[in-house]
C-alpha positions as CSV (number, residue, x, y, z in Angstrom):
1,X,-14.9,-26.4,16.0
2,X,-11.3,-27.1,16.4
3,X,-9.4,-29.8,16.0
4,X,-6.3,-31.2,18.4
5,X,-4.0,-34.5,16.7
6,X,-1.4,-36.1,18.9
7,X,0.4,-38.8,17.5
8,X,2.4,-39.6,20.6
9,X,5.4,-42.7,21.0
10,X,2.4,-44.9,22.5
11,X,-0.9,-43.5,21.4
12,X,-2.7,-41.8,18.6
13,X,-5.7,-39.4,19.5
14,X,-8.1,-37.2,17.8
15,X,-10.3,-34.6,19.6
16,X,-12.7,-31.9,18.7
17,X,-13.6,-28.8,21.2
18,X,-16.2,-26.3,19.9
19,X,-16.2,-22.8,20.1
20,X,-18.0,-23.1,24.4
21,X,-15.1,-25.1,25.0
22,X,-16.8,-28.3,25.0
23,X,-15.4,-31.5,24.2
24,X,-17.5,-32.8,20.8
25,X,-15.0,-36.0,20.5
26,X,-12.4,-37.6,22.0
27,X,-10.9,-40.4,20.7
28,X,-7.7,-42.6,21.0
29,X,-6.1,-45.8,20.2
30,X,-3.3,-47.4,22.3
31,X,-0.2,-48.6,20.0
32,X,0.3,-52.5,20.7
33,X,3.1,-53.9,22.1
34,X,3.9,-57.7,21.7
35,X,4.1,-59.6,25.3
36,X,7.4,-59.2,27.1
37,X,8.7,-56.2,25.2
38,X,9.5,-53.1,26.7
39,X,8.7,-50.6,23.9
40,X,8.1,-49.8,20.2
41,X,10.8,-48.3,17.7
42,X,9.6,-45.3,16.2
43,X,9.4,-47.3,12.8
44,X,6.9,-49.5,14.4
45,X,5.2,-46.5,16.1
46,X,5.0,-44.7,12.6
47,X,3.4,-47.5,10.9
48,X,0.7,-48.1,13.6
49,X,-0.6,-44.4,13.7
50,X,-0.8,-44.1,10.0
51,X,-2.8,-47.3,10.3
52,X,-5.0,-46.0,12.7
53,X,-5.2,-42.2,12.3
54,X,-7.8,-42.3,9.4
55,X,-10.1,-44.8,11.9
56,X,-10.1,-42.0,14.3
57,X,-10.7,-39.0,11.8
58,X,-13.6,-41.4,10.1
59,X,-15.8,-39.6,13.5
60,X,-15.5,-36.4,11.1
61,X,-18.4,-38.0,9.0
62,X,-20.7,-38.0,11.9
63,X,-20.5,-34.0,12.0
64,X,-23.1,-32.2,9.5
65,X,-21.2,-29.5,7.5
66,X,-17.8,-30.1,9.5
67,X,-15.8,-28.7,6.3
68,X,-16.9,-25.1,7.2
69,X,-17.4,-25.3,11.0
70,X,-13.6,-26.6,11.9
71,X,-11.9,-23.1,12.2
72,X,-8.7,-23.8,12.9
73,X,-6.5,-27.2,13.1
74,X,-3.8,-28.0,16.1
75,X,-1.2,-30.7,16.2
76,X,1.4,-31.8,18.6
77,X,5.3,-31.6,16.9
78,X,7.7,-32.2,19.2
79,X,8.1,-33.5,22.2
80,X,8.8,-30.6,24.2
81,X,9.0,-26.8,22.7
82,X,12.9,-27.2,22.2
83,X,14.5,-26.0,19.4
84,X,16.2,-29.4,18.9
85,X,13.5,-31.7,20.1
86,X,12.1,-34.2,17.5
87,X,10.8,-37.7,17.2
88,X,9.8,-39.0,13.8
89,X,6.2,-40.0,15.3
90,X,5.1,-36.5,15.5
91,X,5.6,-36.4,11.6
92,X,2.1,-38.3,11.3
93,X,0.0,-36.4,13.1
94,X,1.8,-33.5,11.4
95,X,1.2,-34.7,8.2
96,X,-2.5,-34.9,8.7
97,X,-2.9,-31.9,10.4
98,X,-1.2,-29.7,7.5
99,X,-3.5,-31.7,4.8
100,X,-6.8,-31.1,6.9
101,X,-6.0,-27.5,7.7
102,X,-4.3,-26.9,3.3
103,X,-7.6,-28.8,2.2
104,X,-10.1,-26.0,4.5
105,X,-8.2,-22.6,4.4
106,X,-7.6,-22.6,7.8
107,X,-5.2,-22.1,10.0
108,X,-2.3,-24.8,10.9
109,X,-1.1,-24.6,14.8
110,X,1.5,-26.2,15.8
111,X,2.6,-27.5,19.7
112,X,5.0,-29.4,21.6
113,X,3.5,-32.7,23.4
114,X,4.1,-31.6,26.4
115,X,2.3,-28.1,25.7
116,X,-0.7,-30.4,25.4
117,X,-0.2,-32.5,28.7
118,X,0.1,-29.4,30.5
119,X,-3.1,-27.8,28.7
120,X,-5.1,-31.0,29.6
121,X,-4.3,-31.0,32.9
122,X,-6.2,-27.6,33.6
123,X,-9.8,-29.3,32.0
124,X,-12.1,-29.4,35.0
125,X,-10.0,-27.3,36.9
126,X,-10.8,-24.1,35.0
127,X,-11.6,-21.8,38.3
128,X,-7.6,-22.5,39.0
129,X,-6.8,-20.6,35.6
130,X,-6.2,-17.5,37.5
131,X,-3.1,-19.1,39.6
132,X,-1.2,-19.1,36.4
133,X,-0.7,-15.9,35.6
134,X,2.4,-15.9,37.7
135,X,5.2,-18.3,37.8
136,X,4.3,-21.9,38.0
137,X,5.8,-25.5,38.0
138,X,4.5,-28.2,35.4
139,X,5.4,-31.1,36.5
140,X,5.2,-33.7,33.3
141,X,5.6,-37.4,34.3
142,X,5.7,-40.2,31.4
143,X,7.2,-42.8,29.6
144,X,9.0,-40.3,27.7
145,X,10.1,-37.3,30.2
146,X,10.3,-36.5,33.5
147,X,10.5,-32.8,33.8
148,X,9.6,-30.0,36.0
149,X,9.5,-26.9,34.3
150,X,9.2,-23.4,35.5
151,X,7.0,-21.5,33.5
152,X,6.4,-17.7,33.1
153,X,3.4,-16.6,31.7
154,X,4.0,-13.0,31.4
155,X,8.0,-13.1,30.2
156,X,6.8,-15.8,27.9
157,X,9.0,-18.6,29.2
158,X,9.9,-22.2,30.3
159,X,13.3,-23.5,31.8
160,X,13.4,-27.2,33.2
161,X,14.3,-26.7,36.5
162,X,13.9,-30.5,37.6
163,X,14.4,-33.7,35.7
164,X,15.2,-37.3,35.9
165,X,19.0,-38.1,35.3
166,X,18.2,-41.7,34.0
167,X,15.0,-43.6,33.6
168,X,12.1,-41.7,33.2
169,X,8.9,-42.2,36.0
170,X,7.0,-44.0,33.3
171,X,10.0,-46.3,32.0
172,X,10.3,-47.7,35.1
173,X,7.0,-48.7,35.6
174,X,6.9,-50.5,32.3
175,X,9.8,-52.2,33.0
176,X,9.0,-53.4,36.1
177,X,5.4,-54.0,35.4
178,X,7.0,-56.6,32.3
179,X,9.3,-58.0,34.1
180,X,6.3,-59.1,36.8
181,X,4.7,-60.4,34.1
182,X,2.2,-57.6,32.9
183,X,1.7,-56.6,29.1
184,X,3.6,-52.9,27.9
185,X,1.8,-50.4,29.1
186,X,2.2,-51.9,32.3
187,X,0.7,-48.7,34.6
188,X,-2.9,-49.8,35.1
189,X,-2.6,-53.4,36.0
190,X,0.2,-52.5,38.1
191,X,-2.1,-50.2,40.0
192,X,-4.6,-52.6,40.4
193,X,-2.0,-55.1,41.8
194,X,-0.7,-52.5,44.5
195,X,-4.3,-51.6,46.0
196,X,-4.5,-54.8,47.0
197,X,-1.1,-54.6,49.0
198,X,-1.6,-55.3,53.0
199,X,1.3,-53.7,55.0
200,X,3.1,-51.3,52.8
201,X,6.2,-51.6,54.8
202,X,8.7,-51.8,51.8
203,X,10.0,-48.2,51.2
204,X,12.6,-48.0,48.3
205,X,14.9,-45.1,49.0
206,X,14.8,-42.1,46.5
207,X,17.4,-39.9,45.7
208,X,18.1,-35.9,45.0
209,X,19.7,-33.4,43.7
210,X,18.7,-30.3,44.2
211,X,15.3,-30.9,41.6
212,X,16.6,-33.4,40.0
213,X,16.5,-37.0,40.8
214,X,17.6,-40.5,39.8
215,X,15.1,-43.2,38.8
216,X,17.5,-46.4,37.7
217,X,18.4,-47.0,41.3
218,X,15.0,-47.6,42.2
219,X,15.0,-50.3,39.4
220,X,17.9,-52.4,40.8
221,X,16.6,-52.0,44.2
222,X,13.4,-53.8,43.0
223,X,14.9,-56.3,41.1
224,X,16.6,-57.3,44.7
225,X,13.4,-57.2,46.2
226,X,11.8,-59.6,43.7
227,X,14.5,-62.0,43.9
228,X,14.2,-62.1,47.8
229,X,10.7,-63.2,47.2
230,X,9.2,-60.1,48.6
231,X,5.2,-60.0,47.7
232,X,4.5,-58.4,44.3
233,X,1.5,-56.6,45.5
234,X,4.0,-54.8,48.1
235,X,6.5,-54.0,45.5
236,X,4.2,-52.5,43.2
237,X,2.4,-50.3,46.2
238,X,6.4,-49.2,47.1
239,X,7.1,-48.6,43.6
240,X,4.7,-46.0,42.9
241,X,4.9,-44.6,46.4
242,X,8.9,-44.0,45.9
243,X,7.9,-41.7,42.6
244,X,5.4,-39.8,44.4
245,X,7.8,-39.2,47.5
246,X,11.0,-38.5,44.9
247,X,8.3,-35.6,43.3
248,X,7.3,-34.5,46.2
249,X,10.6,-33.9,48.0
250,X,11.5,-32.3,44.5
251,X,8.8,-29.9,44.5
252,X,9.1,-28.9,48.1
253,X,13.0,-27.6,47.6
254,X,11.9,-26.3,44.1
255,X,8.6,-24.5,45.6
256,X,11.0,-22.8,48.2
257,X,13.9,-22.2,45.9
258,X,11.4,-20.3,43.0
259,X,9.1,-18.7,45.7
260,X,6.5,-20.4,43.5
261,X,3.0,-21.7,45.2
262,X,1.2,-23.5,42.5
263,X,1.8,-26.6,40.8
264,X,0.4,-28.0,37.6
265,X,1.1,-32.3,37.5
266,X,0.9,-33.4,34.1
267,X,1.4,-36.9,32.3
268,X,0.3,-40.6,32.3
269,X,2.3,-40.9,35.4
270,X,-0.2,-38.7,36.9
271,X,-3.2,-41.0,36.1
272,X,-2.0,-43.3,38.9
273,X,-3.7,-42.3,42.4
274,X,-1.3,-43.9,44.5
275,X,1.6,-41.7,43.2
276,X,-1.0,-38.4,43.0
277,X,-2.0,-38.8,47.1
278,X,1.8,-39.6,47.9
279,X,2.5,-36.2,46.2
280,X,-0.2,-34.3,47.9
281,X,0.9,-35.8,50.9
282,X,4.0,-35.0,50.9
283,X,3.8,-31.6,49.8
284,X,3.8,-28.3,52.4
285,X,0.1,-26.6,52.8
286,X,0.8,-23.5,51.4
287,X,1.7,-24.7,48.0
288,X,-1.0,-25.0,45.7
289,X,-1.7,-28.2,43.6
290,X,-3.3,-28.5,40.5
291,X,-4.0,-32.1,39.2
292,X,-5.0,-33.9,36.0
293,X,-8.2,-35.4,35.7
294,X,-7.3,-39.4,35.2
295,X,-8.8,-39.2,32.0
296,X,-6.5,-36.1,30.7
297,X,-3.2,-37.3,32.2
298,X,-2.6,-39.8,29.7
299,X,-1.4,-39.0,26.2
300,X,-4.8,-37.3,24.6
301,X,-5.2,-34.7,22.0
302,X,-7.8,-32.7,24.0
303,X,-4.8,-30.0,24.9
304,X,-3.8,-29.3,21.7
305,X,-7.5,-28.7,20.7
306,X,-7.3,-26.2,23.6
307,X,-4.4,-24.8,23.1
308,X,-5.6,-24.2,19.4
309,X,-9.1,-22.5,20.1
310,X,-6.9,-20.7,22.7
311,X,-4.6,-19.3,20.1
312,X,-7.3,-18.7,17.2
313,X,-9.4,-16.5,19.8
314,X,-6.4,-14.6,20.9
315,X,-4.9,-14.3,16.5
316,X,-8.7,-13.3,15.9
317,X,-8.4,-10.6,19.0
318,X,-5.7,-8.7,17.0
319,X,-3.4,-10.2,20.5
């Protein structure tokens, strides 16, 4: 078995994958937020996954002889795999990780968050695998970043090619999801509110440049729409079709400039359907899409167990 930790800004998760590849556990707790507030400090985030981290790990105990069937341990570290990327959340998971994997013999991997997102996205869409042996884009939409990345697989490198220049996709859902009265994380019920929009008329103008695009715009736009008494319902359904259409015009130019066909779409922006068919919509027929299962856009640890069975087959393989 191997284990994936993720002790993300908003969530701490636990998963298992045995050697077939299939999932054994998968477990997760959402860090609360108090009504009205837009976020957690990272000292509040810390304390919250150290309180709930040994809950999650307690599913160990339901595993006969797990002590010498987990063959390797993986943990997110960073939020991206930059030299100078840190948050002190990370630390937690980390912590754990290094303890399980010193306490076993076995070995300790290590992984960026969004290493993870991207990995997760490609569960249920193994038979796609094959697309990303040459260049791709990952796009990874969240709370935290909103980044496209060109990755390529045989130079064994990434440059973020695309990005927001302000708010983040997932920032300004929360924030307008709060402000219309919905608990942080705001994404979900916000969906829910903008299926049951009727005319979808409202179209909030997006912005680029190049692959990059703005985000904060789109926030005061919305706040002028809310205080001409515009239908909730409607704004919600314009907010999340304004993301999809800002990634999808960013893709398009990005596609064309890389000469790059597929597309990997990563994130807990990604869980959101209205935003995913805008995308698709949006985007030209001879680029090639590759989505995240709902369940695996979120923040999960699933990737990083992956990514870590990945890695121990390969070390084992003398590659």
């Amino acid at each position: 078995m191997f284990i994936g930790i993720d002790t993300s800004n908003y969530t701490t998760s636990v998963a298992g994958v045995d050697t077939e590849g299939n999932i054994c556990f998968d477990h997760r707790r959402i860090l609360p937020v108090k009504k009205g507030q837009k976020g957690l400090r990272q000292s509040e985030a810390v304390f919250e996954h150290v309180k709930n981290i040994p809950e999650l790990t307690a599913c160990f105990e339901s595993f006969e002889d797990i002590k010498n069937g987990i063959k390797a341990v993986g943990v997110s570290v960073s939020p991206r795999p930059r030299k100078q990327s840190y948050m002190p959340v990370f630390r937690v998971g980390y912590a754990v990780a290094k303890s399980i994997a010193d306490l076993l013999h076995v070995p300790l991997c290590s992984f960026s968050h969004q290493e993870g997102h991207i990995r997760a996205a490609l569960i249920g869409n193994e038979t796609m695998q094959n697309r990303l042996k040459k260049p791709y884009l990952a796009v990874h939409l969240s709370g935290g970043t909103s980044e496209i990345v060109k990755i390529d697989p045989l130079a064994h490198s990434s440059e973020i090619v695309g990005s927001t220049l302000d708010l983040n996709a997932g920032q300004l859902i929360d924030r307008i999801g709060v402000d219309l009265g919905y608990n942080f994380p705001a994404g979900k019920e916000l969906e829910s509110l903008a299926k049951t929009a009727k005319d979808c008329n409202i179209k909030i103008p997006s912005r680029l440049e190049k692959g990059n695009f703005h985000f904060s715009g789109q926030e005061n736009y919305i706040h002028q729409l809310m205080h001409d008494g515009n239908q909730p319902s409607e704004i919600a359904y314009a907010l999340f079709e304004c993301i999809g259409r800002t990634i999808g015009r960013a893709i398009n130019f990005l596609c064309k400039e890389y000469g790059i066909e597929t597309i990997v779409f990563s994130g807990g922006v990604m869980a959101n359907s209205i935003v995913k068919d805008t995308i698709q919509n949006r985007l030209k027929k001879q680029y090639c899409p590759i989505f995240a299962q709902a369940r695996f856009a979120t923040d999960n640890s699933a990737g990083c167990a992956f990514l870590t069975k990945e890695f121990y087959e390969k070390f084992k393989a003398g590659i």
